[in-house]
C-alpha positions as CSV (number, residue, x, y, z in Angstrom):
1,X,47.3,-193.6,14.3
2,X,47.4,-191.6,17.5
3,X,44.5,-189.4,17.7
4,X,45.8,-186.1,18.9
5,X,43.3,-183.7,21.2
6,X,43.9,-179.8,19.4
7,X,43.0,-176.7,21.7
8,X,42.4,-173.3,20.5
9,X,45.0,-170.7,22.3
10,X,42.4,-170.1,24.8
11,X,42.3,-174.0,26.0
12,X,39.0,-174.5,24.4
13,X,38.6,-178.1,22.4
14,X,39.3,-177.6,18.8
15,X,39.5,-181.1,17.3
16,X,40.5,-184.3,17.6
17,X,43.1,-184.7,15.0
18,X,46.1,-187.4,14.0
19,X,49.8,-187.3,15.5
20,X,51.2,-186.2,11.7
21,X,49.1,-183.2,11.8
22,X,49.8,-182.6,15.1
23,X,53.8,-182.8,14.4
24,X,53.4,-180.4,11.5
25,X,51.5,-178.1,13.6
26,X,54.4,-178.4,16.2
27,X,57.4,-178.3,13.8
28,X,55.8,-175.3,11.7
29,X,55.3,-173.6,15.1
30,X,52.2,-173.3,15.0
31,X,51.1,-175.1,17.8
32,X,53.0,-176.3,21.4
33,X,53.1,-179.3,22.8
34,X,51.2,-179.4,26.0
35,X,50.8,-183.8,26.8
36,X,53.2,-186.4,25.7
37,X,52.0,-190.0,25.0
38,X,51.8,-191.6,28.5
39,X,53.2,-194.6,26.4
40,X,56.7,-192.8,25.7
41,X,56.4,-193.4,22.5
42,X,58.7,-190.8,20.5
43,X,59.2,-189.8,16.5
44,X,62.8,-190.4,15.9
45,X,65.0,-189.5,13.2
46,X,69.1,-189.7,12.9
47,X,69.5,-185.8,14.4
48,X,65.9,-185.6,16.5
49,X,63.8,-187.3,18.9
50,X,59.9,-185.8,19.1
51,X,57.8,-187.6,22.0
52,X,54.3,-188.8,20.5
53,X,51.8,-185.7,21.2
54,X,48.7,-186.3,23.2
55,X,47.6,-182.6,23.2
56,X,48.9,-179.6,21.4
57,X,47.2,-175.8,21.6
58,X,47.8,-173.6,18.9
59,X,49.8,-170.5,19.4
60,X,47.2,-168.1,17.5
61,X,43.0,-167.6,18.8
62,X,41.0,-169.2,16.0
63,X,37.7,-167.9,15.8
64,X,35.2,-170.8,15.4
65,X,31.5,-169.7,15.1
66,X,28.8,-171.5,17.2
67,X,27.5,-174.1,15.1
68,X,24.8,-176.7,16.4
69,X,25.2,-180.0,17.4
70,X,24.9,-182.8,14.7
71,X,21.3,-184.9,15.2
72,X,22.1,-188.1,15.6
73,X,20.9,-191.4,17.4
74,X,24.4,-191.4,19.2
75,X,24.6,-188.3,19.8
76,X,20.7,-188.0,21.3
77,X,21.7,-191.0,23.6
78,X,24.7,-189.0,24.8
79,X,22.4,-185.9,25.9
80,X,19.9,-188.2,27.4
81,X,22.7,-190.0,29.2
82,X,21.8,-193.4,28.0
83,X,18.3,-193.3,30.2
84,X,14.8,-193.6,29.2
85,X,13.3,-190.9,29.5
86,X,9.6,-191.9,30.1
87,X,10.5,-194.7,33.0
88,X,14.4,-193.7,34.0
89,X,15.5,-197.2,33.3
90,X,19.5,-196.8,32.4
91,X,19.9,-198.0,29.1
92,X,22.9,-199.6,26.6
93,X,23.1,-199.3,23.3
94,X,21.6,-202.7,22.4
95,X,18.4,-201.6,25.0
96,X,18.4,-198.0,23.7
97,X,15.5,-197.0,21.3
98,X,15.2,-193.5,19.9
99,X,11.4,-192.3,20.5
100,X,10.0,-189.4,18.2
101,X,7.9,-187.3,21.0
102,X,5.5,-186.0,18.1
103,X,5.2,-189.4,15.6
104,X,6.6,-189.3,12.5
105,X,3.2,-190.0,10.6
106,X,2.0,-186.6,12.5
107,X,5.2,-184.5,11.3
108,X,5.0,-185.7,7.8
109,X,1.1,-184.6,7.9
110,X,1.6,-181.4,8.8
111,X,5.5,-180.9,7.2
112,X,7.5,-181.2,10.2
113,X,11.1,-182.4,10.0
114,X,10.6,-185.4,12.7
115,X,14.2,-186.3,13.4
116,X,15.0,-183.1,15.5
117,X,16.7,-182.3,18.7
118,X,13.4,-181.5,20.4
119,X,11.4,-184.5,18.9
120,X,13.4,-187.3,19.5
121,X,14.5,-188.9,23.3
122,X,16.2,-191.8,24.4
123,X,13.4,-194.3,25.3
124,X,13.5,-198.3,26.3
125,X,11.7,-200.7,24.4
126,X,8.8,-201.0,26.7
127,X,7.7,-197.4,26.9
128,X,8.4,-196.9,23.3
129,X,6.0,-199.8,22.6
130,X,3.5,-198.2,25.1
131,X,3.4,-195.0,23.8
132,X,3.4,-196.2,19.9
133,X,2.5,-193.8,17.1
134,X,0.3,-191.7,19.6
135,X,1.5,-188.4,20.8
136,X,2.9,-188.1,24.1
137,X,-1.3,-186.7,26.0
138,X,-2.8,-189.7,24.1
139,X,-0.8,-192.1,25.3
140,X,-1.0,-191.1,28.8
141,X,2.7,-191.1,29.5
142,X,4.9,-188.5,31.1
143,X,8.5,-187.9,31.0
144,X,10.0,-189.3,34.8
145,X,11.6,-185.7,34.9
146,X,8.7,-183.6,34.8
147,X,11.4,-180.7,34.5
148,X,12.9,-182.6,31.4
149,X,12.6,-180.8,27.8
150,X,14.4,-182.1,24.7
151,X,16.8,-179.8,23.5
152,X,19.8,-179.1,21.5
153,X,23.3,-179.8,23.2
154,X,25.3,-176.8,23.4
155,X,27.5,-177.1,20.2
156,X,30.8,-176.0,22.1
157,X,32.4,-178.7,23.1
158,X,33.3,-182.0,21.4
159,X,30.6,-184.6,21.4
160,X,32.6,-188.4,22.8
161,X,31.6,-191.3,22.0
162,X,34.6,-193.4,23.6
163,X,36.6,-193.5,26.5
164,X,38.7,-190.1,26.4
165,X,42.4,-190.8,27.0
166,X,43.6,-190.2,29.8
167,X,45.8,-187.5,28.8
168,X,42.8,-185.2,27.8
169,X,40.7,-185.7,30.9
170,X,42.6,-182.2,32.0
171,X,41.2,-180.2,29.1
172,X,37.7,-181.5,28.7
173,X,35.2,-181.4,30.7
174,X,33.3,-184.8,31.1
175,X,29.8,-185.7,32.4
């Protein structure tokens, strides 16, 4: 399968979606063809040859409402860039630790959802083990920015997790 990136007529990231869908899309005119493959790869039949799509916008605006970013460890190392927030040691994802900024015994007392965009940061091993199940004053740790606030990712762009093909580096913006 060849992940295909979809825009909306106005060049925004859609989706990521698979070639077939992407061919329908094309072949019901619905959507243009904007990247081949850089592979030349091509769908072939007796009367038709179709190069492998890398990116297709669609034809028509599709409104898409704001929604919020998913919570999730991955995604909370993505907005912290893989760095610890407390010490600014870069991190991987064997290193990386998710910390919750107000413990999780403390939001369950007083009814507080604890995994949350503003509770959690990316945090190493060490300062995670400093600060413990104290809150961030008792601990007598401070975030290395001082500027730095936990917050929710804007929710309008696609969230990566892998390398982006090359083909899409045009159309998205990366960090």
């Amino acid at each position: 399968m060849m992940p295909v990136l979809m825009l909306n007529a106005s060049y925004e990231p859609l989706h990521v979606i698979d070639h077939r869908r992407a061919l329908t899309l094309i072949a019901s005119e619905k959507a243009e063809l904007l990247e081949r493959a850089r592979d030349g790869r091509e769908i072939r039949s007796p009367s038709v040859r179709v190069p492998m799509p890398a990116v297709i916008r669609l034809r028509r605006y599709i409104n898409v409402p704001q929604r919020g970013a998913t919570w999730s460890k991955q995604n909370v190392f993505a907005r912290d860039k893989m760095t610890c927030v407390y010490c600014g040691a870069p991190l991987t994802s064997k290193t990386a630790t998710i910390d919750h900024v107000l413990p999780q015994w403390y939001c369950k007392h007083h009814n507080i959802r604890a995994n949350t965009w503003t509770n959690t940061v990316t945090a190493c091993r060490a300062c995670q083990s400093k600060k413990g199940g104290r809150l961030l004053h008792e601990s007598g740790m401070k975030f290395f920015d001082p500027t730095y606030e936990p917050r929710r990712p804007r929710a309008n762009y696609l969230v990566l997790t892998w390398d982006a093909h090359p083909e899409w580096r045009e159309y998205i913006q990366l960090p």
